[in-house]
C-alpha positions in Angstrom: -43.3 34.0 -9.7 -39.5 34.1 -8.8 -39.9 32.9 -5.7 -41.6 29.8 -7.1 -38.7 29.5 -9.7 -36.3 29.8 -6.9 -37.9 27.3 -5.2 -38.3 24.4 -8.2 -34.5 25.6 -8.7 -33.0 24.7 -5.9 -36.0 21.3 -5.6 -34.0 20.6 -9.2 -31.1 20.7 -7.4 -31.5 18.9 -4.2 -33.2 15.8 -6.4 -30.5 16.2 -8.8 -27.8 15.7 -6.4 -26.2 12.2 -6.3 -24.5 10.7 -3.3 -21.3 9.3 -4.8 -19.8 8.0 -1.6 -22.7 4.6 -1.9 -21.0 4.2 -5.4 -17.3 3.5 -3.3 -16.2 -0.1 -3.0 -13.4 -1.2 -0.7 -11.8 -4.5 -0.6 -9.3 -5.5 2.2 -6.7 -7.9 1.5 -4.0 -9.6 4.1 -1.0 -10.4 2.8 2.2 -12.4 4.3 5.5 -12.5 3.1 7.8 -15.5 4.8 11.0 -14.9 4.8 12.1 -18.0 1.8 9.4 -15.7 -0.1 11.8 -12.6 -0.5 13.5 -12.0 -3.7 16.9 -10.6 -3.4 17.7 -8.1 -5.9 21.1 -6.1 -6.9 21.8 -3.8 -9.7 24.4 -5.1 -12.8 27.4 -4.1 -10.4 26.2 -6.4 -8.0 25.4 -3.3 -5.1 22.1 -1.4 -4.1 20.8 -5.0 -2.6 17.1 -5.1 -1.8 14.1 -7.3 -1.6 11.5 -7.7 -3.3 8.2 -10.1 -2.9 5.0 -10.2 -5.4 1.5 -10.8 -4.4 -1.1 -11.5 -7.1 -3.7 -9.5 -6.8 -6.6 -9.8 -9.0 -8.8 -7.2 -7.0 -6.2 -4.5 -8.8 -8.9 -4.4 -11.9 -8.1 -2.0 -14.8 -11.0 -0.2 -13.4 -8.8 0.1 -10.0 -5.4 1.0 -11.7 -6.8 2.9 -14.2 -10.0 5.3 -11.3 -9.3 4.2 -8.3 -6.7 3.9 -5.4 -4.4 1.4 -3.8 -2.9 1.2 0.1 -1.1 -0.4 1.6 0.1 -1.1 5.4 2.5 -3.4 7.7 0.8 -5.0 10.1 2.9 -4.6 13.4 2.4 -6.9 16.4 4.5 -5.5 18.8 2.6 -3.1 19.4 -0.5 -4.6 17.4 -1.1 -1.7 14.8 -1.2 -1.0 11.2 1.1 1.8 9.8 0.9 3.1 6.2 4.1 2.5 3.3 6.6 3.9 3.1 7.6 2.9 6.2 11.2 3.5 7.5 12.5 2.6 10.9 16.1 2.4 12.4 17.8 0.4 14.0 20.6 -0.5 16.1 22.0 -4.0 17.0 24.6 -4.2 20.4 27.8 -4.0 18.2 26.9 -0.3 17.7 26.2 -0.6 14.2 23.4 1.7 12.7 20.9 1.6 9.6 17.5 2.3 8.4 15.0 -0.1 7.2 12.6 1.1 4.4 9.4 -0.9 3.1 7.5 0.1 0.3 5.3 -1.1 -2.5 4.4 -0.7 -6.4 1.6 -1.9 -7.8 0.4 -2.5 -11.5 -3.0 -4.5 -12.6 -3.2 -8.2 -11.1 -0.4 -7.4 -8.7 1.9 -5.5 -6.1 5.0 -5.5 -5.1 6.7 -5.1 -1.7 10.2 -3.9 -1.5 12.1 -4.2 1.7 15.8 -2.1 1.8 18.4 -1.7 4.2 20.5 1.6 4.4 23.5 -0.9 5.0 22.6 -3.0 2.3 22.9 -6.3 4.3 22.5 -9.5 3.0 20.1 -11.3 5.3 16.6 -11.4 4.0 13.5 -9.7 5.6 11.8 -11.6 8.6 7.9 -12.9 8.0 5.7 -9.2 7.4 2.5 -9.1 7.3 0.7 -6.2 4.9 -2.8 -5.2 4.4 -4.1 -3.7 1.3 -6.9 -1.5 0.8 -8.3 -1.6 -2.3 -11.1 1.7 -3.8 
């Protein structure tokens, strides 16, 4: 008799179990940002310069914001890869001079944001990125 309980038991259980992982939708967005599409932005004192560029993004349901997860990644072509944000990188042009670049993102429902900021806080605007941005 137990073993037959046993057995239904762990039957029960094997049936009951659901496979979430079928449930999981993903949605893959590319994203450009020229570089007339970057917003400059400075605090009240005019310093802490950065940029900024918005993407609607309608994927980004309550549902999303509210359950589920957003990524994103620059999409590099020399060499051709993709690397998560944050991403920092520095640099150094042939006058000697030194900073670090750092790109990262926000992102609320309908939308996210891409900040691009220079340790040096220079005034030229990003180059044309490219992003991607994986939506679950």
């Amino acid at each position: 008799m137990k073993k037959t309980l046993l057995l239904f038991v762990i039957a029960l259980l094997i049936v009951s179990c659901d496979d979430k992982s079928k449930d999981i939708q993903m949605t893959n967005v590319d994203l450009k940002a020229t570089s007339s599409d970057w917003v400059e932005n400075v605090d009240a004192n005019g310093l802490n310069r950065f940029y900024s560029c918005h993407f609607n993004m309608p994927e980004i349901t309550p549902g999303v914001f509210n359950n589920g997860m957003v990524t994103a990644y620059i999409v590099l072509d020399s060499p051709s890869a993709q690397e998560a944000l944050p991403f920092v990188r520095h640099f150094q042009n042939t006058a000697g001079n030194l900073w670090t670049q750092t790109i990262d993102f926000d992102y609320a429902i309908g939308g996210i944001n891409v900040y691009v900021t220079n340790s040096d806080f220079a005034v030229d605007p990003p180059a044309t990125l490219k992003f991607r941005v994986v939506i679950m």
